[in-house]
Structure formats: structure tokens, C-alpha cells
C-alpha positions as CSV (number, residue, x, y, z in Angstrom):
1,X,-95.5,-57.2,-71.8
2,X,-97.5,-56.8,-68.4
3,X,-98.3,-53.2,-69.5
4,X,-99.7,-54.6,-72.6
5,X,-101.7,-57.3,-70.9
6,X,-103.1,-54.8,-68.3
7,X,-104.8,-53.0,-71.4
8,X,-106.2,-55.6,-73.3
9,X,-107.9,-57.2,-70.0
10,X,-109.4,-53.3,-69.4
11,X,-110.5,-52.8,-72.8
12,X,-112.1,-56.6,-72.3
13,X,-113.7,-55.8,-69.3
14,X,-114.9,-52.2,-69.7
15,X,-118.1,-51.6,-69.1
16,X,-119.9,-50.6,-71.7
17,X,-121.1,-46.7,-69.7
18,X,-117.7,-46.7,-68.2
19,X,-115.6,-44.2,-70.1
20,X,-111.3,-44.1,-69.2
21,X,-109.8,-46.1,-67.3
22,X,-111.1,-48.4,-64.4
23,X,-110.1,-47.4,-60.7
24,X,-108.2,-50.8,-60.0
25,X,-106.0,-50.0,-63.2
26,X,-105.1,-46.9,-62.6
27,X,-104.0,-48.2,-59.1
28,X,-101.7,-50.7,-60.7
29,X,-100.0,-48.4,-62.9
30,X,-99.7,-45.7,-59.7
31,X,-98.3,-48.9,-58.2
32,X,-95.3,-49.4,-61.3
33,X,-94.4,-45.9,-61.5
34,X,-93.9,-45.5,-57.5
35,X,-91.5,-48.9,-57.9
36,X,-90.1,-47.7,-60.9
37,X,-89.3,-44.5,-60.0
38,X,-87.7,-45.8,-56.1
39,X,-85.4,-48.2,-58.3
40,X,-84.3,-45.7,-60.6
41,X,-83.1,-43.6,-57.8
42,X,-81.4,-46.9,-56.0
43,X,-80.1,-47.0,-58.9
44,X,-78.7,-44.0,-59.8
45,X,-77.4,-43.3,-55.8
46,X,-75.7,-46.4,-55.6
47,X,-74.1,-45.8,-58.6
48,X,-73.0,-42.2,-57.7
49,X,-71.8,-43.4,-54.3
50,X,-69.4,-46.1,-56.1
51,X,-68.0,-43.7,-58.1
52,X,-67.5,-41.3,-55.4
53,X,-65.6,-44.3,-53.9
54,X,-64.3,-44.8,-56.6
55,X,-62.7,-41.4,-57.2
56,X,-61.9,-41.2,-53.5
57,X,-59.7,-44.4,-53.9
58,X,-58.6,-43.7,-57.3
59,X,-56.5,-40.5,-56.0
60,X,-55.5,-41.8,-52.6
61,X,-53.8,-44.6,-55.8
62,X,-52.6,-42.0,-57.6
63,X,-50.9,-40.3,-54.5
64,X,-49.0,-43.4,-53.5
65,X,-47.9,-43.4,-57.0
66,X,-46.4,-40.0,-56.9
67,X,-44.7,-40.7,-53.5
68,X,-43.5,-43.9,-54.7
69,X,-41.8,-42.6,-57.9
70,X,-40.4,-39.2,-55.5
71,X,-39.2,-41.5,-53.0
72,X,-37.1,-43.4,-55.4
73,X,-36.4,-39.8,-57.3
74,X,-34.9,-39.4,-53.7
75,X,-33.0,-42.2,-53.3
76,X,-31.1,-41.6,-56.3
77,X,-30.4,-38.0,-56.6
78,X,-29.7,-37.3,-52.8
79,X,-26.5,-38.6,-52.4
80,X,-25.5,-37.4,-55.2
81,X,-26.6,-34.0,-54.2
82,X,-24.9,-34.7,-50.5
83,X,-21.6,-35.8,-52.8
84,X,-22.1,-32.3,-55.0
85,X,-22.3,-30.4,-52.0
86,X,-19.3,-31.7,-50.1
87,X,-17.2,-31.4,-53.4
88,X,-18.0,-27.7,-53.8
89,X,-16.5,-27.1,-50.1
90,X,-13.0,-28.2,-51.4
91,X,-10.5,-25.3,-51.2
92,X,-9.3,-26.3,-54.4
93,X,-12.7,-26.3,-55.9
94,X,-13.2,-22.8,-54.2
95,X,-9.8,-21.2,-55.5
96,X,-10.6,-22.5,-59.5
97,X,-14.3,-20.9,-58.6
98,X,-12.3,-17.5,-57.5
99,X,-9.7,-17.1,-59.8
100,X,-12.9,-18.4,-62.9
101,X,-10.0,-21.0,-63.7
102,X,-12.5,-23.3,-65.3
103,X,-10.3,-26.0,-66.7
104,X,-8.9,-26.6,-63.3
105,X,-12.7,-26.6,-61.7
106,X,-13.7,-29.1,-63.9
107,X,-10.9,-31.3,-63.4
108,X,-10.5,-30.5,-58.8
109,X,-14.7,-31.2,-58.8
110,X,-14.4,-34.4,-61.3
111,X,-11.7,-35.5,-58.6
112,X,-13.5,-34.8,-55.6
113,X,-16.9,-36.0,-56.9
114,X,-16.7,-39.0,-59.1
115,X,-15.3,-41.5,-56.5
116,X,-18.1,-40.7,-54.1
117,X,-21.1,-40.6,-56.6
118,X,-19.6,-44.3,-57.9
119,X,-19.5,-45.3,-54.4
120,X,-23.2,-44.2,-54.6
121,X,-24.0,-46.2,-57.7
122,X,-23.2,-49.6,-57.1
123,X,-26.5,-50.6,-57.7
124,X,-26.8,-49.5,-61.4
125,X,-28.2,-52.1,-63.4
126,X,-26.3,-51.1,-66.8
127,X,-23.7,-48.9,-68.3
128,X,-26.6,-46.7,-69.3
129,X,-27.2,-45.4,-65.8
130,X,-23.6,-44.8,-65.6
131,X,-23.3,-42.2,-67.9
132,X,-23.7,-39.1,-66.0
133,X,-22.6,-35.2,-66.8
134,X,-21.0,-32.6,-65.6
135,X,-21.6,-28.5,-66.2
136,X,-21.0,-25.2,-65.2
137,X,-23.0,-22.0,-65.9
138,X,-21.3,-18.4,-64.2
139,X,-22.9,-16.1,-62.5
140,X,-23.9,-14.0,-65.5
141,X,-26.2,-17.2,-66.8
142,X,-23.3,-17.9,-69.8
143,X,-22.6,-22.0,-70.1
144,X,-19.1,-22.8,-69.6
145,X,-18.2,-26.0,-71.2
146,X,-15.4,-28.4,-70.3
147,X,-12.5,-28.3,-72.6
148,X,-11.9,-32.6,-72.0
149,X,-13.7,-35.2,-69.6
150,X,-11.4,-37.9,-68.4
151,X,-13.7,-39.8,-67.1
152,X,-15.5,-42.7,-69.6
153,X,-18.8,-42.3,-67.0
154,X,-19.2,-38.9,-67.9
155,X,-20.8,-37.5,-71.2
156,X,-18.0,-36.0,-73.5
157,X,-17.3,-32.2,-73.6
158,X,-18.8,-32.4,-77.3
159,X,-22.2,-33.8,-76.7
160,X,-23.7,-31.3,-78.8
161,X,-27.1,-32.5,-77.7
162,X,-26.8,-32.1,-74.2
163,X,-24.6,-28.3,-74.9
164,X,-27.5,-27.4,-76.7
165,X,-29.6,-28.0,-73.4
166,X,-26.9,-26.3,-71.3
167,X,-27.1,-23.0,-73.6
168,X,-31.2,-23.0,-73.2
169,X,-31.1,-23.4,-69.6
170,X,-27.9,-21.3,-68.6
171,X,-29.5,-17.6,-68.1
172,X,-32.4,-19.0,-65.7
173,X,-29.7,-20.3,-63.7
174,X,-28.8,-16.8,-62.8
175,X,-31.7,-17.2,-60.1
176,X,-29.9,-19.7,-58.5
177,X,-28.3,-16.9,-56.9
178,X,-31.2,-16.4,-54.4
179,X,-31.7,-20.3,-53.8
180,X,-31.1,-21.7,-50.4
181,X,-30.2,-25.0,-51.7
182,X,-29.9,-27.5,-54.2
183,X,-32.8,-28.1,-57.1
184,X,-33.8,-30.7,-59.4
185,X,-35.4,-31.2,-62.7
186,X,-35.6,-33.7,-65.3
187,X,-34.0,-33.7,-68.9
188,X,-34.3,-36.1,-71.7
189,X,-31.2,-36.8,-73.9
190,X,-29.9,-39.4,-76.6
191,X,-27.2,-41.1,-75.4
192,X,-25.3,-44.1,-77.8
193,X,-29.2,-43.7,-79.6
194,X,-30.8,-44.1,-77.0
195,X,-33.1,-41.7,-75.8
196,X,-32.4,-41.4,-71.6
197,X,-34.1,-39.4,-69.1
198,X,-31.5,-37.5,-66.6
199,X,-32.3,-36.0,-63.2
200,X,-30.7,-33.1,-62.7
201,X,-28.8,-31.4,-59.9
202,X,-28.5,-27.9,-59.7
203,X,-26.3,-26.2,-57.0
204,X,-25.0,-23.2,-56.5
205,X,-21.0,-22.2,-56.2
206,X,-20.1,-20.0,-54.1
207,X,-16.6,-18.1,-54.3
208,X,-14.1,-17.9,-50.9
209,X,-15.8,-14.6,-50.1
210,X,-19.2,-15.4,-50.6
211,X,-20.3,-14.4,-53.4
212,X,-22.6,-16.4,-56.1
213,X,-20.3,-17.9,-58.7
214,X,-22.4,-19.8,-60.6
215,X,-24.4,-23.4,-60.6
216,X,-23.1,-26.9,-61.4
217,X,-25.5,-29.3,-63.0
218,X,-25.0,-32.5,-62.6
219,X,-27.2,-34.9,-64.2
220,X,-27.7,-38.7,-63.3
221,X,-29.8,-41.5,-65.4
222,X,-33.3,-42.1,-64.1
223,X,-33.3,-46.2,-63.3
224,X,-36.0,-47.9,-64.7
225,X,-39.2,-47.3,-62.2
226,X,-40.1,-49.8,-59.8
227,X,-43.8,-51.0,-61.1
228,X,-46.8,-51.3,-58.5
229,X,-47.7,-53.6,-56.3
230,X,-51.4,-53.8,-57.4
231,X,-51.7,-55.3,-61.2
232,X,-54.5,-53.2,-61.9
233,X,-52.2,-49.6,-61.5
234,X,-50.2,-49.3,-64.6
235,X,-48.3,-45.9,-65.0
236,X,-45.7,-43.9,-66.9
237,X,-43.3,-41.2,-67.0
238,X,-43.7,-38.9,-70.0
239,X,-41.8,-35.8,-71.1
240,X,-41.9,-34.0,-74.1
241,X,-44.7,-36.1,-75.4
242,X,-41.9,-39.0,-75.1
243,X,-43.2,-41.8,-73.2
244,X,-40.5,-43.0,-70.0
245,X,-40.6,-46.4,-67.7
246,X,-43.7,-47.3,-68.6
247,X,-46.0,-50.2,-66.9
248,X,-47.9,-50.2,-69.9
249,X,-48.0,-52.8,-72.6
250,X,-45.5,-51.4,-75.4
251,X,-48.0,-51.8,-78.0
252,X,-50.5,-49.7,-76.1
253,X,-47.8,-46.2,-76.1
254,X,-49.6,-44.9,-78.2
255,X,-52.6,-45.0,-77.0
256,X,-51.0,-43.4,-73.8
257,X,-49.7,-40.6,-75.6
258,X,-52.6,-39.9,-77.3
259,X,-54.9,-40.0,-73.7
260,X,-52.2,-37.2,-72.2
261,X,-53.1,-34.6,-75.5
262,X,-56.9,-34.9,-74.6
263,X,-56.7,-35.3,-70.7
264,X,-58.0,-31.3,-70.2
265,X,-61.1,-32.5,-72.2
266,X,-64.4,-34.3,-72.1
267,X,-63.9,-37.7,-71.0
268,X,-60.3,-37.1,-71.3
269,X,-59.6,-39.4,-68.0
270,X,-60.9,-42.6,-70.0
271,X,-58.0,-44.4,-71.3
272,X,-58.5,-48.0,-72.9
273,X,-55.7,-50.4,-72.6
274,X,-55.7,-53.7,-74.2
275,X,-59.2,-53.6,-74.1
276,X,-59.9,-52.1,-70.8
277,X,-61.1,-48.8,-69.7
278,X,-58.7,-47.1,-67.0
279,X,-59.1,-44.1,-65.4
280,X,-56.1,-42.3,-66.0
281,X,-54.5,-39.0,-64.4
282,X,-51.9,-36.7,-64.7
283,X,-49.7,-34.8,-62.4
284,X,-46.8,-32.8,-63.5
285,X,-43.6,-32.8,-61.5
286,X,-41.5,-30.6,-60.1
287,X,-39.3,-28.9,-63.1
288,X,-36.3,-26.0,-63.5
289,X,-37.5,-22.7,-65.6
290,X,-36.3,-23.6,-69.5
291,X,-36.2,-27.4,-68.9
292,X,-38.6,-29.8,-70.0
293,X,-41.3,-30.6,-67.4
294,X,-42.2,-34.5,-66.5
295,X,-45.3,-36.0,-65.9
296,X,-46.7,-38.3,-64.2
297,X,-49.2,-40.4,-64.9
298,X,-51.5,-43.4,-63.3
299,X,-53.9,-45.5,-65.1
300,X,-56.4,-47.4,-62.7
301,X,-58.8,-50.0,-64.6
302,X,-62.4,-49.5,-63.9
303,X,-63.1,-53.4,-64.6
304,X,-64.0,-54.1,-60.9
305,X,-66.1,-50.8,-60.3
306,X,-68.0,-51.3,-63.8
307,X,-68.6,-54.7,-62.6
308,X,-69.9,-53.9,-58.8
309,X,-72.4,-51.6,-60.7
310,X,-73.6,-53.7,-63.3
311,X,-74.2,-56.3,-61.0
312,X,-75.6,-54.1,-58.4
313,X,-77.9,-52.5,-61.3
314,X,-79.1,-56.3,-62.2
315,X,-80.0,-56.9,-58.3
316,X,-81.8,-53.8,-58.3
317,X,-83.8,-54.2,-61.4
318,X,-84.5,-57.8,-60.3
319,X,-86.0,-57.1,-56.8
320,X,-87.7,-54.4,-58.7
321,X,-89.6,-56.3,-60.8
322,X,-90.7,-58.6,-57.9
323,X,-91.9,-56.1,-55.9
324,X,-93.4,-54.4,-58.8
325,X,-95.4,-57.8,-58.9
326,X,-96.2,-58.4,-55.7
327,X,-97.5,-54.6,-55.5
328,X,-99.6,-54.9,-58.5
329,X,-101.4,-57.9,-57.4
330,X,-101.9,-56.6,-54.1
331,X,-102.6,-53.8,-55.9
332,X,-105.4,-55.9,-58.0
333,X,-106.6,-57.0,-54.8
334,X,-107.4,-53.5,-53.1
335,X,-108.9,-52.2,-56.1
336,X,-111.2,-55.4,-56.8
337,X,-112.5,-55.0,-53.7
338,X,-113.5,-52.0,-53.9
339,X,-114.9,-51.8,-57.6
340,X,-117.1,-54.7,-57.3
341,X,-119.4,-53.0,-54.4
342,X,-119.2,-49.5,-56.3
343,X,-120.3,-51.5,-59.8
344,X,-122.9,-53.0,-57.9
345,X,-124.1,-50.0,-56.8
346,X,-124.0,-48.2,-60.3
347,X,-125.7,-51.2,-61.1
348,X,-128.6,-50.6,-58.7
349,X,-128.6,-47.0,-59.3
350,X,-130.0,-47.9,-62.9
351,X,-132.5,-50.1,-61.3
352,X,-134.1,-47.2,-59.5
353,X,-134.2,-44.7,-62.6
354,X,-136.2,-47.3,-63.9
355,X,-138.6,-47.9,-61.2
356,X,-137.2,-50.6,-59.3
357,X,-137.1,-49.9,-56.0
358,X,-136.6,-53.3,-54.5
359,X,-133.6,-53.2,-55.1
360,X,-131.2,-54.5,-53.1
361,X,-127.2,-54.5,-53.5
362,X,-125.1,-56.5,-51.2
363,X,-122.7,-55.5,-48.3
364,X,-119.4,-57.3,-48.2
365,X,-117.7,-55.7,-45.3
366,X,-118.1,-53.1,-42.2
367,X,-115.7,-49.8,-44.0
368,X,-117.0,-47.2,-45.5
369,X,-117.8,-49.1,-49.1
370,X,-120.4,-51.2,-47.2
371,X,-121.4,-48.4,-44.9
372,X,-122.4,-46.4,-48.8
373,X,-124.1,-49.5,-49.8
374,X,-126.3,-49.8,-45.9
375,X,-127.3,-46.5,-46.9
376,X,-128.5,-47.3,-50.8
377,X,-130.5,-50.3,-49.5
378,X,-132.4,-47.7,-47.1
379,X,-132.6,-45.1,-49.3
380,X,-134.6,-47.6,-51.9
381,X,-136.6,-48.9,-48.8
382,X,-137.6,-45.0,-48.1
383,X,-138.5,-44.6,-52.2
């Protein structure tokens, strides 16, 4: 609208020998594209150093949230590991290990570990995280199963499910051999239909002389994750394109799922949940060769950033436009004065071609303009 205004009061007062545009109007529109282009760029580096922020904040988030699920990871499996560990040093455990009597190791390391892993799980909220197992691969990577569990907080011998995992797994155990310690890794399995997400233990067994005997797994329910603090985090657990513990509004899974398949692509990070965009990231955790590999991931809403910058954006354009009008009427101002003593002296310059030399034009100021017009007055006194 002002640019449209500025043109029809040129072509209105356009001289009629004056071809283009006037002086004063072209200082106007020098005048809108300086502002314009200085709050463009405010506009564009304040936006880029709140999304810098942003980001900057977003992973420092997305940190706490790793350490916060690997802290409680902790909490649960290293006791259990600590339990493992001290069972394994039983002579009893060690003669079944040397002699390869496995029904007798199964049933010496059920005795010496069950009682203190319970002791351990006190706090488990249902039967569900109860329901632990118990395996043995050699030293040659081949799975030996139990012949009978009794134990009703252990997964039966015939859980063809988790033997099946067992049989996958067993020959990568074999580099157990040159481990210095216990590992872990996750493992999802359907227990009583219901799918559960186990950590797993994985020690080596050493025989009374030393040598590598094999690795126990031992694998313990994954409580349900403790959710953040801030309401704006949401995150999830997924394995196997199975989604585990999540913050996220059930109806939204999908969604979820859907965000992890794309997050190596464009705009692969943008994840809309009920309605609002989250940033979303993905880390994978730590995982054993041949077992599935869990990751994490955090979902941040952009709401309040979107909002700083479209408010910010609003304030900029605002005081843009006021000092885009308060430049072009002081802009109107410079050029006015300056226009009127140059037209005056087009004006007389006519007069002379015609003979007039009485003419006289008149001097408004002491600067150069008035200065050019002195020296017109003289010139016509010297014609």
C-alpha cells in the first residue's frame, strides 16, 4: 500500500520534462530496502541463534535422558551381575563347570543365585518382572539347555521362544572368552502373551584351572521406565521396530514408529505428537553381537521455541515498519529540501534560454544547494 501511494503521488507530480523517477523518491525507496533488508537479517540471525540454542539444549535433554534410563539400566542389572559373579565362585558351581556336569550346574547356580537376586528384587512391581532366565552356552559357542527349572520365577526349560534366542546368540559367545568382565544387552521375549523386554547378563565361567568354560546368561525384566521430570520430554524404548515404556500417548505409537524408519532422512527429526511438532532423536544402546539392539529415543516439543520466534519475528517486523516510516518521512524531508531549490533552478535555467536574464531564483540556506543557486543569480547578473 505505501509503495503504491508513493507512485501515484510521483506520476501526479512529475514534471512534465522530468523523465524517471524524482530524486526524493528514489531516496525513499533506498530508505525501505536498507530497513527491509537490516530486518530481514535480524530476522533471520535471531532465528538461527534460537535454534542453535535450541539444538544446544535439545542434546544436553537428550543426554540426561540416556543417563537417566543407564542409571536405572544400572540399578537393576548390577546386583544381579554382583549376585552372578559371587555364584560362579562356588566350588560346587566350579566342579559341575569342570566335570561339564550340566544338570548339576544348573541346579548348584539356581541355588546359590536365586535367593540373592530375590533379595535384590523386592521392589518389583508385578509378577512380570519376576520372571527371569537362566542359560548356559560352552566354550565351543553350542547352547546347553536345562533339562527342568524348579523355580516358578524362572522361564521353563521349554520356552521355545527364548531357546530359539539362545541357539542365535550362542556361537558369538565364544568371544566371551577374551572379555574381562561381565556384558549386557537387551532381548525382547513373549512371556504369558505378553511381549517383555529382558536385560541381559552375560558372564563368563571359568573352570578350577582357569580355563574358559563358557558364559551364563541371565536375563532380568526391564521395569517400566521412570518418565521425565520436564512434561515437554516424552521418550521411548524401541527394539525391533517394537515400541517399549513409552512416555508417549498410546494412540500416538505409531506415529513414533513411523518417525524412527525416516529419522536418517530429510526432516526426519520432526515428529508430531498429538498435534505438536517435537524434535525427536535417536541413540542406540549398547547391544551383544546376534542380539537385537535398543534404542533410545527423546522427543522434545518445539512449541515454546516456535513461539519465542514467532513472536520475536512479529516484534521485528513491527519496529520495522516504524522505522521504515519514520525514515521515509525524514527521508521526504531531506529530499524536498533539496528538490525544490534544484526545480527552481531548472526553472530559471529556462528563463535564460529564453532571454530572461532577470532572473532571479531564491536561496533558502547557506550549504552547497544555496551556494549553486548564489552563483545562478550572478551568472544572470553577468549575462
Amino acid at each position: 500500500n505505501l509503495a503504491g501511494k508513493s507512485i501515484v503521488a510521483f506520476v501526479s507530480e512529475l514534471h512534465p520534462h522530468h523523465v524517471g523517477f524524482s530524486f526524493k523518491y528514489k531516496l525513499m525507496i533506498a530508505m525501505a530496502v536498507v530497513v527491509a533488508l537490516i530486518a530481514v537479517s535480524v530476522i533471520y540471525v535471531t532465528k538461527t541463534q534460537i535454534q542453535d540454542t535450541f539444538t544446544a539444549f535439545f542434546e544436553k535433554q537428550l543426554d540426561r535422558e540416556i543417563m537417566r534410563f543407564q542409571e536405572q539400566q544400572r540399578a537393576l542389572v548390577k546386583p544381579k551381575m554382583e549376585a552372578l559373579e559371587n555364584a560362579l565362585e562356588s566350588p560346587r558351581v566350579w566342579a559341575a563347570v569342570t566335570e561339564q556336569n550340566y544338570p548339576n550346574f544348573y541346579s548348584d547356580l539356581t541355588y546359590e543365585l536365586l535367593p540373592q537376586i530375590e533379595e535384590t528384587d523386592k521392589y518389583a512391581a508385578s509378577a512380570k518382572e519376576q520372571r527371569r532366565f537362566l542359560r548356559f552356552v560352552d566354550y565351543e559357542g553350542k547352547a546347553i539347555h536345562p533339562a527342568s527349572l524348579d523355580n516358578p520365577n524362572l522361564l521353563p526349560p521349554d520356552h521355545v521362544e527364548l531357546n530359539s534366542a539362545i541357539d542365535r546368540v550362542a556361537k558369538a559367545t565364544v568371544q566371551m572368552e577374551e572379555s574381562e568382565g561381565s556384558r549386557t544387552a537387551t532381548l525382547p521375549l513373549e512371556v504369558d502373551g505378553e511381549k517383555v523386554l529382558y536385560i541381559v547378563v552375560l558372564t563368563p565361567v571359568y573352570d578350577r584351572d582357569g580355563y574358559f568354560a563358557g558364559t551364563v546368561l541371565l536375563g532380568v525384566p526391564l521395569p517400566t521406565l521412570r518418565e521425565a521430570d520436564d512434561e515437554s520430554i516424552k521418550s521411548a524404548l524401541l527394539v525391533e521396530k517394537d515400541l517399549y515404556f513409552s512416555s508417549v500417548p498410546s494412540d500416538q505409537n505409531s506415529a513414533v514408529l513411523a518417525n524412527y524408519e525416516v529419522k536418517d532422512k530429510e526432516d526426519g527429526d520432526i515428529l508430531e505428537i498429538s498435534g505438536v511438532r517435537h524434535k525427536s532423536s535417536y541413540v542406540d544402546l549398547a547391544s551383544y553381537e546376534a542380539l537385537p539392539v535398543a534404542s533410545c529415543g527423546t522427543f522434545y516439543a518445539r512449541a515454546a521455541v516456535e513461539k519465542l520466534i514467532v513472536e520475536i519475528q512479529r516484534t521485528v517486523i513491527t519496529f520495522s515498519i516504524i522505522v521504515l516510516l519514520v525514515g521515509v518521512g525524514i527521508s521526504w524531508v531531506i529530499s524536498h529540501g533539496m528538490t525544490v531549490p534544484i526545480m527552481s533552478l531548472v526553472e530559471g535555467t529556462r528563463k535564460i534560454a529564453t532571454g530572461d536574464y532577470d532572473v532571479q531564483v531564491p536561496v533558502h540556506s547557506h550549504d552547497e544547494i544555496g551556494l549553486l543557486n548564489r552563483s545562478f543569480n550572478t551568472m544572470g547578473k553577468e549575462l
